[in-house]
N, C-alpha and C positions, 0 to 999 in steps of 0.2 A: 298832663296839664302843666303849665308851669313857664319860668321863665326858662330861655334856652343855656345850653351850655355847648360849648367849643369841643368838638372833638377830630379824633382823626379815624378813617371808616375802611377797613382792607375786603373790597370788594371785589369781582371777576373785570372789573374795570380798574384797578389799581387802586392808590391810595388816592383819599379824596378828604378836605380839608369840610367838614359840616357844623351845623350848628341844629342842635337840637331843643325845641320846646312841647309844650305842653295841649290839652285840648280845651274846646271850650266848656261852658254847663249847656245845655239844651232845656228845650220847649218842658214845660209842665205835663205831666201827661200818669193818672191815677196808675199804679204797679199793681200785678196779679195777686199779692198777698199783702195788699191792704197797708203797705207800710206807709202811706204818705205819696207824695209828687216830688217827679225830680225836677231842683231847683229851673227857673226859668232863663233863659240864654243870654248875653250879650252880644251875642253877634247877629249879625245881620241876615237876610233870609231866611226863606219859608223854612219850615217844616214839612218832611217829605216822609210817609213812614217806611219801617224798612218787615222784615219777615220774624215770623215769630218761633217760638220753640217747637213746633211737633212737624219739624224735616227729619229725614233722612237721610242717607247718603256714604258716601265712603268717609272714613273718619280717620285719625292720626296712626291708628293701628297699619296702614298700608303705607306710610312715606319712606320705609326703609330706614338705612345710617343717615344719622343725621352727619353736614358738615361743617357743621360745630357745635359746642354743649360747654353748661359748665353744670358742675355736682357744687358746687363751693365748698370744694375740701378745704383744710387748712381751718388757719386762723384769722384771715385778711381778705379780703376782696384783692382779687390776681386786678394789679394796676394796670397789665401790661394786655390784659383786655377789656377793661371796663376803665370806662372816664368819670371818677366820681367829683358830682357838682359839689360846686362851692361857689356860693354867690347868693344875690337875692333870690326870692322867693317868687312863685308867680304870681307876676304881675304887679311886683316890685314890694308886694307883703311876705313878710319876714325872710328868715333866712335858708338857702339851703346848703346844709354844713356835714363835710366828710365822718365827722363824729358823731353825725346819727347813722351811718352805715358800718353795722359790723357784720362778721360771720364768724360761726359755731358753731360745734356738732354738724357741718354739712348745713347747716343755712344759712340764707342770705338775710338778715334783718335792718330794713330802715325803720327806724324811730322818729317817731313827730312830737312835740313837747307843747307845753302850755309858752305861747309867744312866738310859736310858728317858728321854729326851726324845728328844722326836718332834711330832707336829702332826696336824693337821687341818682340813678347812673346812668350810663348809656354805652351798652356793649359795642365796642368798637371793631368785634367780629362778626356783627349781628346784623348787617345791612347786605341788600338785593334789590335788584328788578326783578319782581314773580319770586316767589316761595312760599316756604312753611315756615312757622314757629309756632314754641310750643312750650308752656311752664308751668309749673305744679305749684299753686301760692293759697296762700291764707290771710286773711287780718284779724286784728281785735276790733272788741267793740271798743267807743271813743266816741270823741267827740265828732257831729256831724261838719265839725269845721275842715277835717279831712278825708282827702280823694285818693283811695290807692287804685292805681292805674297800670295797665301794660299796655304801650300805643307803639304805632310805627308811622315815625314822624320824615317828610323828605329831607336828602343828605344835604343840600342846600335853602333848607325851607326857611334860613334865616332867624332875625331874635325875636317876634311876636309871636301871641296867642293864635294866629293866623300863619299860615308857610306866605313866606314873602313869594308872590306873585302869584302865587294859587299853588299846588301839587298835591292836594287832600291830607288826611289824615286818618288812619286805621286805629282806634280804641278797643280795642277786644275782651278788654274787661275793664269798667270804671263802674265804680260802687258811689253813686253821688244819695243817701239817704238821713234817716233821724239817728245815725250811731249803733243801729243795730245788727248791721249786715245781713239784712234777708233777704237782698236782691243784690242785681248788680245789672251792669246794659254793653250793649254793642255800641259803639255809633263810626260811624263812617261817615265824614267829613269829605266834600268834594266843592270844586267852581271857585270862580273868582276869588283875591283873597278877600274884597271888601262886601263880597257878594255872596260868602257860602252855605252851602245845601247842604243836609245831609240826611241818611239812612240809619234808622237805630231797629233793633228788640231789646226786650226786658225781659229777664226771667228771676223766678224767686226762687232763690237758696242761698244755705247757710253759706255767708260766707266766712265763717270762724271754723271753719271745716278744711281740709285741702284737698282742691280740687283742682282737676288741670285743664287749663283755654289753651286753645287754638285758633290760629288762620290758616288756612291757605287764598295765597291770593295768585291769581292765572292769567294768561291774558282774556279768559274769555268771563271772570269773573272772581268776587269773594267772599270765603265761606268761613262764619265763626261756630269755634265748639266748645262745649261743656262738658267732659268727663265722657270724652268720645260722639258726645250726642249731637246733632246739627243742631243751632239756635237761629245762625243767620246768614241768609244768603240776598245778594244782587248779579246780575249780568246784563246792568245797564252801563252803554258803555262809558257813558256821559260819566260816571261817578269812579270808574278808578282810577286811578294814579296815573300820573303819568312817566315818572322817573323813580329810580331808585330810592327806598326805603329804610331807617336805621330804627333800632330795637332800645327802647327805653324802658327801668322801672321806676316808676315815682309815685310819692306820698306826697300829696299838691294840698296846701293852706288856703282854706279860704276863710278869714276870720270872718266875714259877715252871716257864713250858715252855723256861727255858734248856737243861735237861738234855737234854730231847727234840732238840736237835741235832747232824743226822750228823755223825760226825766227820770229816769230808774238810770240813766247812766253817765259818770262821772266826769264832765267834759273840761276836767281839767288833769284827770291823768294820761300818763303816757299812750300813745297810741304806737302800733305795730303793723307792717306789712309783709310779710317774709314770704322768702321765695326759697323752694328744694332745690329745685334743677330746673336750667332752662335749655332749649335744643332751636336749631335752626336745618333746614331743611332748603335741598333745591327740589325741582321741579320732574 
């Protein structure tokens, strides 16, 4: 979610000049473990549902090498593959600032603060037509005013909360709840930009735990995972993509679901997203 930021994308089509943002909130709709309703959408059209947790199927364990990864060794986020944002916030509240992204011991940690500065990146080896990715992440609990997210947003989808002119959007894990991370969702975003549809599941678990999501997306459809396990599948063709895809992590500020936080939890301290490893995969 969020507003976009400028990057450059080294794809099997060459280099490619993109801009990347964020996803929207979705329809109200009661979670499997009783946490509350995820907030209600601003954007325009239906609601359409998508597939729920108890699929099957081949899972991350068969994609082979991947052809690219990062472990976040060191002490810094490698600049020279990741585009770390600096700018507003989305949707023009607070700020997102390179100083809430560090790494240590092998993780990647963005930081979201009391005032909405927080961050974000956007791997700039991490874009494709069709494939896999794949990430091991965790968050704290915090205030429900933040959204940790891993989306794949198109390489010219432009600077709205929308890809300018339509090209969908792939959310493969957004935690939108009360601050306590017992769930998290799918949503797949497709159609018009001032008209779009999309396809979600919900499942409940810890997410103060690390776990690893997946996509694979094909031409003939796409499929989200949880700790290997099928959560979410489509293969309508109407809803995916049409062009090329880039890999973002972000911690998105929405001050107005301050309220929405239980109260056994502190929604003025630090909030956390970290990421282990992330891996990208062809087809």
């Amino acid at each position: 979610m969020g507003m976009p930021v400028s990057w450059v994308v080294l794809g099997s089509w060459g280099w490619r000049v993109a801009v990347i943002a964020g996803c929207l909130l979705v329809a109200g709709a009661i979670l499997p473990d009783g946490g509350g309703s995820v907030p209600p959408s601003g954007m325009g059209g239906p609601r359409t549902g998508g597939t729920g947790a108890d699929l099957s199927g081949k899972g991350p364990r068969d994609w082979g090498r991947p052809v690219a990864s990062d472990d976040f060794d060191g002490t810094a986020i490698d600049r020279a593959a990741w585009d770390v944002y600096d700018g507003t916030g989305h949707d023009g509240a607070g700020r997102r600032s390179p100083a809430a992204v560090s790494v240590r011991d092998g993780v990647l940690t963005i930081t979201g603060r009391r005032g909405g500065t927080t961050g974000g990146v956007a791997w700039m080896r991490g874009a494709q037509r069709h494939g896999r990715w794949e990430a091991r992440i965790r968050m704290s609990r915090g205030c429900a005013c933040y959204h940790p997210v891993l989306l794949l947003w198109p390489i010219h989808g432009g600077g709205g909360v929308s890809p300018a002119g339509g090209g969908g959007e792939i959310d493969y894990t957004e935690t939108i709840d009360d601050g306590r991370r017992r769930h998290t969702a799918f949503y797949l975003h497709y159609g018009p930009e001032h008209d779009e549809r999309r396809l979600d599941a919900r499942l409940a678990l810890d997410m103060t735990r690390w776990h690893v999501f997946a996509v694979e997306w094909t031409p003939r459809g796409i499929t989200g995972y949880a700790d290997g396990r099928r959560w979410f599948h489509t293969a309508d063709p109407v809803a995916l993509p049409p062009g090329p895809m880039g890999q973002t992590i972000q911690l998105d500020w929405f001050p107005k679901d301050r309220y929405k936080t239980a109260r056994n939890i502190d929604s003025t301290a630090p909030v956390t997203l970290q990421a282990d490893w992330i891996r990208m995969y062809r087809l």
